[in-house]
C-alpha positions as CSV (number, residue, x, y, z in Angstrom):
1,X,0.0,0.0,0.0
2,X,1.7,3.8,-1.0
3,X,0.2,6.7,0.4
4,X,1.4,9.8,-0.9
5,X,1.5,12.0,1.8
6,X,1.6,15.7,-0.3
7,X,-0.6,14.6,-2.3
8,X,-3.1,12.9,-0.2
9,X,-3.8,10.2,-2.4
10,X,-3.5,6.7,-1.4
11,X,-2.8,3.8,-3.5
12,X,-3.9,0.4,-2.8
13,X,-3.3,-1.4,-5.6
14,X,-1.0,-4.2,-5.0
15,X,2.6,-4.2,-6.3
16,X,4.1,-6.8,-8.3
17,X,8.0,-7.7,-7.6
18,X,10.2,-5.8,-10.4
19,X,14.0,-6.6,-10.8
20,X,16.0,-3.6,-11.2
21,X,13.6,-1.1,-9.1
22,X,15.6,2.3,-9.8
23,X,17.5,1.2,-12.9
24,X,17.6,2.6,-16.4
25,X,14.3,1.6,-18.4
26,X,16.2,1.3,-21.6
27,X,13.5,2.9,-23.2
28,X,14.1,3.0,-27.3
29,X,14.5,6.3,-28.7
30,X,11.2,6.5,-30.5
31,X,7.6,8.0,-30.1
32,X,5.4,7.5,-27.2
33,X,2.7,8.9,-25.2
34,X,3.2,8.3,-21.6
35,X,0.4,7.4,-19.3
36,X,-0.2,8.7,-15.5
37,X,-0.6,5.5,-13.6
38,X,-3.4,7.9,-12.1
39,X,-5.9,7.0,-14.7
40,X,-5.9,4.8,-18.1
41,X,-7.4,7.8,-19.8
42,X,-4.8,10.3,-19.0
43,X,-1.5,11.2,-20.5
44,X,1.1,14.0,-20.5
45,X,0.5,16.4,-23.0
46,X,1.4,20.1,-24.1
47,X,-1.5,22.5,-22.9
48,X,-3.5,23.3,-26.2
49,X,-0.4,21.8,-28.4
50,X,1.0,24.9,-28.3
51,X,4.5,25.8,-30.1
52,X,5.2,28.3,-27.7
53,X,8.1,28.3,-25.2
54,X,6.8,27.9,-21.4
55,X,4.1,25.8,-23.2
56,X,2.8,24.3,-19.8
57,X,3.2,20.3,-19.3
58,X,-0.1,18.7,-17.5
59,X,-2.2,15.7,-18.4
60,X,-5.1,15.0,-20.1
61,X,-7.1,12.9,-22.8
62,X,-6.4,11.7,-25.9
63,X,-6.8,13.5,-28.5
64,X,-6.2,13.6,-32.4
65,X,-3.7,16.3,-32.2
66,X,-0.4,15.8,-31.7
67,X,-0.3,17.2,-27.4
68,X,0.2,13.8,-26.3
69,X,3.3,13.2,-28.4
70,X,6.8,12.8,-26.9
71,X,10.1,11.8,-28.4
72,X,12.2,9.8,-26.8
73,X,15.9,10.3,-27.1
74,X,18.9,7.9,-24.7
75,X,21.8,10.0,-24.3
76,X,23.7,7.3,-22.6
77,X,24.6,7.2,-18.5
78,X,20.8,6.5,-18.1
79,X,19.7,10.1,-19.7
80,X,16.9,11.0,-22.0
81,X,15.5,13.7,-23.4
82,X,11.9,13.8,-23.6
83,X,10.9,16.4,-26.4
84,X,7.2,17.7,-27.8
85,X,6.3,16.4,-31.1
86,X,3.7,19.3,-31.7
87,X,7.1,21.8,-30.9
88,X,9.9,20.2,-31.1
89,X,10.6,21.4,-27.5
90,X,12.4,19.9,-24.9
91,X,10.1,18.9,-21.3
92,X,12.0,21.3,-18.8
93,X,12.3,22.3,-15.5
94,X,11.2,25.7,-15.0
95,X,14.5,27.2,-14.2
96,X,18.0,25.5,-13.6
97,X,17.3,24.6,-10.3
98,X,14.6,21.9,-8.4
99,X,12.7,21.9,-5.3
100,X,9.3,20.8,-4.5
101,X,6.6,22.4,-7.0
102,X,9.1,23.2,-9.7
103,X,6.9,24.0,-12.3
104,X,7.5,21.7,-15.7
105,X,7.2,23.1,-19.7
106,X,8.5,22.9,-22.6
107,X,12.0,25.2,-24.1
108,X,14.2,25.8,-26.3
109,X,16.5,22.6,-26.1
110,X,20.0,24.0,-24.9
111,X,21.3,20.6,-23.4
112,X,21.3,21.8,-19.9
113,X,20.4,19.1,-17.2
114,X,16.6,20.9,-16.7
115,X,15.9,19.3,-19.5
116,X,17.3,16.1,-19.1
117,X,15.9,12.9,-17.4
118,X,16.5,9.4,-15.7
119,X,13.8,7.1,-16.7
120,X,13.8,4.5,-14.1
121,X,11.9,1.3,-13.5
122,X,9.4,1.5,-10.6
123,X,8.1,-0.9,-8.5
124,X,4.9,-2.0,-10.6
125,X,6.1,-4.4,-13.7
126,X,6.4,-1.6,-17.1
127,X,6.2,1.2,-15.3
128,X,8.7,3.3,-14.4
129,X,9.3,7.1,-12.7
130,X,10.9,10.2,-14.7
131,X,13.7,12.3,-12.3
132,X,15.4,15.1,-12.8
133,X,18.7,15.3,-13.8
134,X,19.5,18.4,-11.6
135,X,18.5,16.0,-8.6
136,X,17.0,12.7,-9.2
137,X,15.1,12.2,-5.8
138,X,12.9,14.8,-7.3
139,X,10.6,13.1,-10.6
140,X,7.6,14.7,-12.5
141,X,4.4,14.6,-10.6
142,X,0.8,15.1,-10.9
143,X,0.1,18.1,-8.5
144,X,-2.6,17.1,-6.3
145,X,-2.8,13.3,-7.5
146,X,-5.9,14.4,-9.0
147,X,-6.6,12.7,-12.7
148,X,-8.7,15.8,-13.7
149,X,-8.5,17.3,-17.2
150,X,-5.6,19.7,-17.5
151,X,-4.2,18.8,-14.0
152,X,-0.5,20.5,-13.6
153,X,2.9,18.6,-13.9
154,X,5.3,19.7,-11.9
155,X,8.7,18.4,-10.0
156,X,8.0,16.7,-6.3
157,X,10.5,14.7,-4.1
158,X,9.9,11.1,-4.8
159,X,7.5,9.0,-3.0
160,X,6.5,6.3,-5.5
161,X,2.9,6.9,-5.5
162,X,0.9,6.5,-8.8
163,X,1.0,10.7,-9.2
164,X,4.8,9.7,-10.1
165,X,4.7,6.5,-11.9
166,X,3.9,6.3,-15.8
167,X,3.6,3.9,-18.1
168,X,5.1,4.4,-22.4
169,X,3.0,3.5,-25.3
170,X,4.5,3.5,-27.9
171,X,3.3,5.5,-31.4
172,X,4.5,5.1,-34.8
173,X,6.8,7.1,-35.9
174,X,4.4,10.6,-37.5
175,X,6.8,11.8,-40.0
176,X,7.4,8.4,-41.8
């Protein structure tokens, strides 16, 4: 049972043993839309597929734009970027820094570590948790733990609740 104390959401589904809890996912570079564990219908996505920098990141529905979209890209050393198909902007912290709350868009890409990421197995088989590479015990969250339309995405320290676990679909590849 996880209970996720800042968000006030408690999990009781129960967990599955996972080798490798906290190692690399070896995800393929590749397209994906990635699934909050919050809710099958909900997935990260671009507010209103905007183009713009500081394009907020939150969750919602499907849709037949291309919101929900992410690239994947391995750097190596267990780093990814994770860039906006509808932009081609990179999923950033909001500044250079990371603390609880840190809000999370999409830039520019400039190869700083706020826009890098450790994608990491978590404790429920193909999921896994997305941390910062400024500080890893902080991952991208689901303010609130609420599954509601629009609901922010933001940076929060790590406490394996389902705000904090995701699961990767992967897409076809749009420009082929």
């Amino acid at each position: 049972k996880l209970i996720n104390k800042a968000n006030g959401v408690e999990d009781e589904e129960e967990e599955e043993e996972v080798v490798g809890v906290g190692q690399d996912a070896q995800i393929a570079e590749g397209y994906y839309k990635i699934n909050t564990l919050l809710a099958d219908n909900r997935f990260l996505k671009i507010n209103n597929a905007t183009v713009d920098a500081g394009g907020n990141v939150q969750i919602g529905a499907a849709t037949a734009d291309t919101a929900d979209l992410f690239k994947i890209t391995p750097l190596g050393d267990g780093l990814y970027t994770i860039t906006a198909f509808c932009s081609n902007k990179a999923v950033s912290l909001n500044g250079t820094t990371v603390s609880n709350t840190v809000n999370v868009l999409q830039k520019d890409y400039t190869g700083d570590l706020s826009q890098k990421w450790y994608i990491q197995k978590a404790a429920t088989a193909g999921t896994v948790t997305i941390s910062s590479a400024v500080d890893p015990k902080f991952v991208l969250d689901v303010s609130g733990g609420v599954s509601s339309e629009g609901q922010n995405v933001w940076a929060y320290n790590s406490n394996k609740s389902k705000a904090q676990t995701w699961k990767f679909v992967t897409e076809s590849d749009p420009t082929a």
